[in-house]
N, C-alpha and C positions, 0 to 999 in steps of 0.2 A: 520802326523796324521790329517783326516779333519775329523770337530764334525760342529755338526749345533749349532749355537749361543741361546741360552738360557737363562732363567733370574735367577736368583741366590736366588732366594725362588721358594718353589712348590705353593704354593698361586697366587704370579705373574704368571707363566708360565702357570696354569688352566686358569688364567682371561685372556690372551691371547689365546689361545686353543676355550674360549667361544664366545668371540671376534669376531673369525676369520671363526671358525663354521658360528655364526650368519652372515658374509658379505659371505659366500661362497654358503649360504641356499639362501640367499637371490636373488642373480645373476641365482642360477638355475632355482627360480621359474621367476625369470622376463624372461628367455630366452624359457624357457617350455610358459610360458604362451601367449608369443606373436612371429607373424611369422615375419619373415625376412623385411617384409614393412615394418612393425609397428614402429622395430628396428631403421631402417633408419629413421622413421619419428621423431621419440624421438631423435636418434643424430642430425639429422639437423635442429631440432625445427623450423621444417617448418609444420604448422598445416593441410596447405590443401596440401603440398606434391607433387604441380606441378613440381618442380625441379627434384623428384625423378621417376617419369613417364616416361622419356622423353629416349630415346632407350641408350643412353649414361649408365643410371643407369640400367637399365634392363639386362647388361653385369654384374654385382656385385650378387655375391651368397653369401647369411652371411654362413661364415666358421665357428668361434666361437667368447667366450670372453674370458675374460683371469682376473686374479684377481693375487696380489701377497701375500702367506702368509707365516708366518714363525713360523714354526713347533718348538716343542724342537727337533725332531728326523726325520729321513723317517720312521721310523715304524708309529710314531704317526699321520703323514702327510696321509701315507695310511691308516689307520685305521678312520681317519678323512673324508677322500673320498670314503671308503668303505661305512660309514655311514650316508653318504649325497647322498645312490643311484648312486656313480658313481666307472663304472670301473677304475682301474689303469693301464695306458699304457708306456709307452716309455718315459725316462729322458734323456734329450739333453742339452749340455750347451746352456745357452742364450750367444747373442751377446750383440744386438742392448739396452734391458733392463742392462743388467749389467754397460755396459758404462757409460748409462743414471743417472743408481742409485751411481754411486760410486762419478762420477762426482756430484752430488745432493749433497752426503755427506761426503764427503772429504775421500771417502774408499779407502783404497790399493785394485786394482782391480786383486795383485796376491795373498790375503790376502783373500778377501771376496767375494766369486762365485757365481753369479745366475744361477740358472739348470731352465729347461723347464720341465714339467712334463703333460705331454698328457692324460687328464682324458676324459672319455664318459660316456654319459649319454643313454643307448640303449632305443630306442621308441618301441611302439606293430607295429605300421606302415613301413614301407620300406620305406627308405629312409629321415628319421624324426630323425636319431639319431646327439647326439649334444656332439661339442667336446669344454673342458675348459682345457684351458691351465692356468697352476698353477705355477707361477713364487716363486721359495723360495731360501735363503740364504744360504752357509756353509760357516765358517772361517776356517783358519788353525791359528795355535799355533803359528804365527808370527805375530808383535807388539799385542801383549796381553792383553796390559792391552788400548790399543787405541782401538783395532778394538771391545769389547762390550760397549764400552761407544758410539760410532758412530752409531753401529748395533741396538743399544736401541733405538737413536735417529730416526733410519730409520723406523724403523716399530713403532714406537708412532705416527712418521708422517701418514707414509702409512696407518696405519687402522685407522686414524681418515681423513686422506683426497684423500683413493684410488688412486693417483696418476696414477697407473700404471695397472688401470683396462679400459682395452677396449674393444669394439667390433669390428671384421673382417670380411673383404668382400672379397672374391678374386675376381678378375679383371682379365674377359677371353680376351687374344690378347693384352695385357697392352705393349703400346709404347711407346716413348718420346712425340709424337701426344696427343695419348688417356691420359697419365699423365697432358700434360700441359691442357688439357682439361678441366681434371676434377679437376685440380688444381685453376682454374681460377674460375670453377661451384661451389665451397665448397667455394671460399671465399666471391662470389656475392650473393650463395642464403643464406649460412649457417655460413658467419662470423666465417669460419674456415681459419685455416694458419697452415703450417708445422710444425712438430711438434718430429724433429729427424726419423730416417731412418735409412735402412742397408740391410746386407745382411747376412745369415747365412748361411751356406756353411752344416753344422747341422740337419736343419731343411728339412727332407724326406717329408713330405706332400704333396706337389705339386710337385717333380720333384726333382730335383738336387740341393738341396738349396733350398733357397728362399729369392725375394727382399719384403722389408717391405716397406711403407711409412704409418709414422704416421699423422694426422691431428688433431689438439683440437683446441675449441672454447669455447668463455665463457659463464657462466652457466653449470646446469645439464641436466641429460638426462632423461627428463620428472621431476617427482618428485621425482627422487630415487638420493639417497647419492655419486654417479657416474659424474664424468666431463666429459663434452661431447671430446670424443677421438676416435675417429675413424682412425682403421688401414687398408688400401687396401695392398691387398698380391698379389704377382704371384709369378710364379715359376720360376726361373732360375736367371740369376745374369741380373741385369738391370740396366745395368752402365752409359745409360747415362741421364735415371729417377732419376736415384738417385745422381748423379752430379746437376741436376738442382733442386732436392726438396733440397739437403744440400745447397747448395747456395741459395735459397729464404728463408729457415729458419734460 
């Protein structure tokens, strides 16, 4: 039987609910309110933005953000997104997040599952509309009494320090070339470094799959509650990007 992890009064689990509301409001109005430059220029906390000009960057489309919350339920999750203006699309297990979070907090990763959940935000304009990926939890009824004392700890973390809220860019013609490229250009102009990677075999958006590579650097992103985390996407399995970002991170 899998149930999503919960807190064990209804008081707690409102004050999480409001929590999570208020970080989920908050990312849609930063992403409604500014365009895809802008994005870039607050992740690379490059003011005047010469780095990001240069035809190298001009290949990078912002695709979405992503925030993770934990729901008591999916009913409560959609009705959550229902009422933050966003449609509910497509639930795909995560890879590369699940890994990352179990490994973070000592999870049984056949215990405690991260799902992808494909929310939209539809624009009046063609071609303005915005997609949030919605990273959340379920446990199953095995080690019981370990996996909600870990699950508490995850998400006290998570919503006071986002961890695992980014922005993405897909990266059109992404090679081993163009990676190390732009691997080299995030750590020289933007004091960025690898920051885990993968491949989801899952994830339909771009093709057949998809390779991730994440990048974070220190500080936030601009003045919002956000670590600077930037993900570049392309479609397909990109095996030997991602041989070379796992080994320099």
């Amino acid at each position: 039987m899998i149930e999503l992890p919960g807190i064990d009064d209804v008081d707690a689990s409102d004050s999480c609910n409001t929590t999570d509301s208020a970080r989920l409001n908050q990312l849609i109005e930063y992403v409604t309110a500014n365009p895809s430059h802008a994005i870039l220029t607050d992740l690379l906390a490059a003011d005047h933005m010469a780095g990001a000009r240069d035809p190298l960057w001009e290949r990078c489309v912002f695709d979405h953000c992503a925030v993770m919350l934990f729901p008591a339920n999916t009913a409560t999750l959609h009705r959550q997104l229902i009422a933050a203006g966003l449609q509910v699309g497509a639930t795909v297990p995560s890879v590369v997040v699940q890994q990352r979070v179990c490994a973070r907090y000592e999870l049984d990763p056949d215990a405690y599952r991260i799902h992808i959940l494909q929310a939209y935000r539809r624009a009046p304009n063609p071609g303005r509309d915005q997609r949030i990926e919605i990273f959340f939890p379920s446990t199953s009824s095995r080690n019981s009494l370990v996996i909600p004392m870990r699950s508490q700890r995850a998400r006290d973390d998570e919503q006071r320090h986002n961890r695992e809220t980014h922005f993405a860019f897909v990266v059109r013609d992404l090679d081993l070339t163009t990676y190390l490229t732009m691997r080299h250009h995030l750590a020289q102009v933007a004091d960025m470094i690898p920051d885990g990677g993968g491949f989801n075999p899952h994830d339909r958006n771009h093709g057949a799959g998809c390779s991730t590579f994440y990048f974070a650097g220190p500080g936030s992103v601009g003045a919002h509650p956000w670590p600077r985390r930037l993900e570049l996407v392309c479609g397909g399995r990109q095996d030997s990007a991602l041989l070379a970002h796992r080994t320099e991170g």
